[in-house]
N, C-alpha and C positions, 0 to 999 in steps of 0.2 A: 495597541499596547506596546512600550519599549520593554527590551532585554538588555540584560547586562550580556555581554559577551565578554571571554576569557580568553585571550592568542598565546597559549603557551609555546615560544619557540625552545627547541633542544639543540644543543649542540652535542654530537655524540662522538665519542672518542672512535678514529679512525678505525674503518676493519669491521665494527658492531652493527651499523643498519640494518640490517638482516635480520640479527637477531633480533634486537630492539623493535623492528616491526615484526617479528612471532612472539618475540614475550608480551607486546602487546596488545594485537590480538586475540592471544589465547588465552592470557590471563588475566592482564591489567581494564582490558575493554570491559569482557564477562563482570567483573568486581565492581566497574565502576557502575554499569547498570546496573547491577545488585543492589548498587548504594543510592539509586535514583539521579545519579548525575546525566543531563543531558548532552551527551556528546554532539555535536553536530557535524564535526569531523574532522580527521585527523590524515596524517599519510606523513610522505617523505615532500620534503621541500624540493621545488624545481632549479633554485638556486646552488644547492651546493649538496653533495652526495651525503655527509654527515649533520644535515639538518633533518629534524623530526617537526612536523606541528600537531597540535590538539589544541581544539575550538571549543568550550564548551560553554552553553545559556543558562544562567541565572536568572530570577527575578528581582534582586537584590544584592549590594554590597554585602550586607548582615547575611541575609542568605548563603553566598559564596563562603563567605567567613567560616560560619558555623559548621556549613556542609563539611568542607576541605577541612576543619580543625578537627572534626568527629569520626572523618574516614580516615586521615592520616593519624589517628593516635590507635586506629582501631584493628584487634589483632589478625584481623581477615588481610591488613596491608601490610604490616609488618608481619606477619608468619608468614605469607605470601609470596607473591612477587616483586617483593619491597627491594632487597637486597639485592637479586638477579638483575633488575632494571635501573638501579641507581650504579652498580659498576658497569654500568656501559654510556653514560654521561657524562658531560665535561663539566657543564652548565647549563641552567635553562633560565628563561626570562619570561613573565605575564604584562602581558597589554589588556586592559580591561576596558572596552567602551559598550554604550549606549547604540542600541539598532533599532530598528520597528521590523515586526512581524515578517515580512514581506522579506525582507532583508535575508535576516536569520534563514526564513525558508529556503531561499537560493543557494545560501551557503552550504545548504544540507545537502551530505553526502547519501546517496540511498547505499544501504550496506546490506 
């Protein structure tokens, strides 16, 4: 069976890595499994000190859609760590492709 897979790359405003990887640990992670999103893993990019990534598997484009549209209006992320984690980004970008199982598993971070 394929997965959609999710590459969110961040670009985070200089000086914030740190933080951005405690607020996201601590809070944004916690929420998102709350919400059933499967992270498969995240961390600081090797390339460059203000790059973030999170990876995360879908079954589906509609799936993705729906999930990301229900947890981003929803007030667990906005009363949240909504605000705390969006002022410490520049920009970010989504890559979305097609994997098989086997794949996906490799890429998984044990946390």
């Amino acid at each position: 069976m394929n997965h959609l897979i999710e590459i969110r790359s961040i670009t985070l405003k200089p000086g914030t890595p740190d933080e951005f990887q405690r607020l996201y640990i601590e809070e944004a992670l916690p929420l998102l499994k709350h919400w059933n999103f499967d992270v498969v893993a995240h961390g600081p990019s090797l390339h460059d000190e203000n790059s973030y990534y999170v990876i995360r598997r879908f079954d589906s484009l509609a799936q993705r859609e729906q999930m990301e549209d229900t947890y981003y209006a929803s007030d667990d992320w906005r009363q949240g760590p909504r605000e705390a984690i969006l002022a410490l980004i520049e920009n970010y970008t989504d890559i979305v492709l097609e994997l098989d199982e086997d794949t996906v598993q490799r890429l998984r971070k044990k946390s």
